[in-house]
Each structure stands twice: as structure tokens, then as C-alpha cells.
N, C-alpha and C positions, 0 to 999 in steps of 0.2 A: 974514328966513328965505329962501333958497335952493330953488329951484323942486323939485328934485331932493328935498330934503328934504320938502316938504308934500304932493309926489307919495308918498312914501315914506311918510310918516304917512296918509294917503287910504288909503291900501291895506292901511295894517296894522288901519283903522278897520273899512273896509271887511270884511276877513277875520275878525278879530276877533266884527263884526255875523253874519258867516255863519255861522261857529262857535257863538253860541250859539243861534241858530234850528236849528241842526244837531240840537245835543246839549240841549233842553229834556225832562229827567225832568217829568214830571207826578206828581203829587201827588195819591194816590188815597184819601187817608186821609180819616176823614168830617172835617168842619167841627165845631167846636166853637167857639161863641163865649160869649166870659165880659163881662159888664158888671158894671157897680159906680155905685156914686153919690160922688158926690165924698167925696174925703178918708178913702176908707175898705180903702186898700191896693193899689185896683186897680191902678195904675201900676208899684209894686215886683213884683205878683205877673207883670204880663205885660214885666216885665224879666228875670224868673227864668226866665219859659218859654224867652224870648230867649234866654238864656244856655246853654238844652240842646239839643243836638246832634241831638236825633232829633224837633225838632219845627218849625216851623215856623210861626214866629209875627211877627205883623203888628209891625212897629217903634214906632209909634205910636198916637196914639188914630183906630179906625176912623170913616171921616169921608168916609163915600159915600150920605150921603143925597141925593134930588134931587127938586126945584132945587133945595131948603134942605139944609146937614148934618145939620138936625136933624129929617128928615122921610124916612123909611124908602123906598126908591125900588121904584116898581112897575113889574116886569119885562113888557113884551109877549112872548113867545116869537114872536110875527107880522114884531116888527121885525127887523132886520139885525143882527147882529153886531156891524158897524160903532156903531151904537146903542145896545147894551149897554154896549160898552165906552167909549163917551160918559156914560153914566150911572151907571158904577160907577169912572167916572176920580177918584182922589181929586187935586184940585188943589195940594193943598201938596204933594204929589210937585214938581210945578215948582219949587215954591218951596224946596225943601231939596234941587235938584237946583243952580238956579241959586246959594245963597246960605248951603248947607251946613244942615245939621241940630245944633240944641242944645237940651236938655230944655226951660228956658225961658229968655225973655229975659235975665230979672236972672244967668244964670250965662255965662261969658266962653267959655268955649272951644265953640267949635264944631266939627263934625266931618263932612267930606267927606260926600256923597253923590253916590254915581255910579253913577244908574241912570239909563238913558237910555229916555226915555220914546218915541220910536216902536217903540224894540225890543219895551219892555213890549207896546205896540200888535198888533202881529206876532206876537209867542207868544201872546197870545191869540187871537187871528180862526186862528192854524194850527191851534189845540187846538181848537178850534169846529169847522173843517173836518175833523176827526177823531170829535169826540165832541158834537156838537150836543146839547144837554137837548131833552128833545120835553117834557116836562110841567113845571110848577111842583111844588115841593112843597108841601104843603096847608096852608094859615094856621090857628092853632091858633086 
């Protein structure tokens, strides 16, 4: 590849990265989370949601427990930002960034993922610097 050329992709990356720290719409609608127990439709129903245009729905199964997935993460508001979003990082983002996303193993086709994870990083800590939570909301 040609110097001229990688220079020129650097810069459209570059741009590109500006542009969406630029223009991040925030999402002000309340949170709604649906669970299920295995094998009893959850997966089709949050494929449906996926598929509608006005909502805003998680790709896969939510999986930001910490340290465990399976262990509900408890928020300091005392810590950094930086901290949070160490804690609500879900890691198979890597993994379906590096190596593409597919429902499960046993099915063949896999499908691009290209979300680039320090940007992720960045639109958040900028929406922080805007909109910091001062309270937890109350545990039921």
C-alpha cells in the first residue's frame, strides 16, 4: 500500500471518528429492560424490537455484569466515569468487532460488526460531561 494512500485512509478515519462525536443524538427515552428464562421467546421478541425503527434496542443478549456476567454491577457515582464505563463495557463487543457477529456457533454465516470501541468510549465520558447522574435510582 502506498504512503499517500494510508495517509489518505488516516484521515478519512480520522474525520469520519470526528464526525460522529460531532453529531451523537442522545437517547432520552426511559430504559426499559425485558428478560426471559431460557427458551421461552426472549431472543425472537428482542429481534423484533430490533427490526423497529423507533426503538432502540440492544443487539444481543445484555451481558454487563461485574466481575461476573451473571452478577448485576454496582455503580459508585464517587468513581470516574472512566470507571463506569470499565464496568458497563460489555467484552464480546471485542469479540464481534474483531471476528464478526453470528446468532450461534452451529450457524455459518456471520455478519460484520463495526463498531469501534474507543469511540464507543468517547460518546460516553462526552454525554457524562454533559449530563452526569448525581443519584442512583432506588433498588426495588
Amino acid at each position: 500500500m502506498n504512503k499517500e494512500l494510508l495517509k489518505s485512509s488516516e484521515a478519512q478515519f480520522d474525520y469520519i471518528y470526528q464526525l460522529c462525536l460531532e453529531n451523537v443524538c442522545p437517547v432520552t427515552a426511559p430504559l426499559t429492560l425485558i428478560s426471559q428464562i431460557q427458551r421461552s421467546g426472549g431472543s425472537m421478541l428482542s429481534q423484533l424490537f430490533d427490526g423497529h425503527p423507533e426503538v432502540h434496542a440492544h443487539p444481543h443478549e445484555l451481558k454487563i455484569g461485574y466481575p461476573k456476567k451473571y452478577i448485576w454491577p454496582d455503580i459508585d457515582l464517587n468513581d470516574t466515569p472512566d470507571r463506569w464505563f470499565e464496568i458497563l463495557f460489555e467484552d464480546i463487543v471485542a469479540r464481534h468487532f474483531r471476528f464478526g457477529y453470528k446468532k450461534m456457533e452451529k450457524y455459518r454465516e456471520t455478519f460484520r460488526f463495526i463498531f469501534l470501541l474507543p469511540l464507543q468510549r468517547e460518546i460516553f465520558l462526552k454525554h457524562l460531561e454533559t449530563d452526569q447522574p448525581k443519584i442512583l435510582r432506588e433498588k426495588d
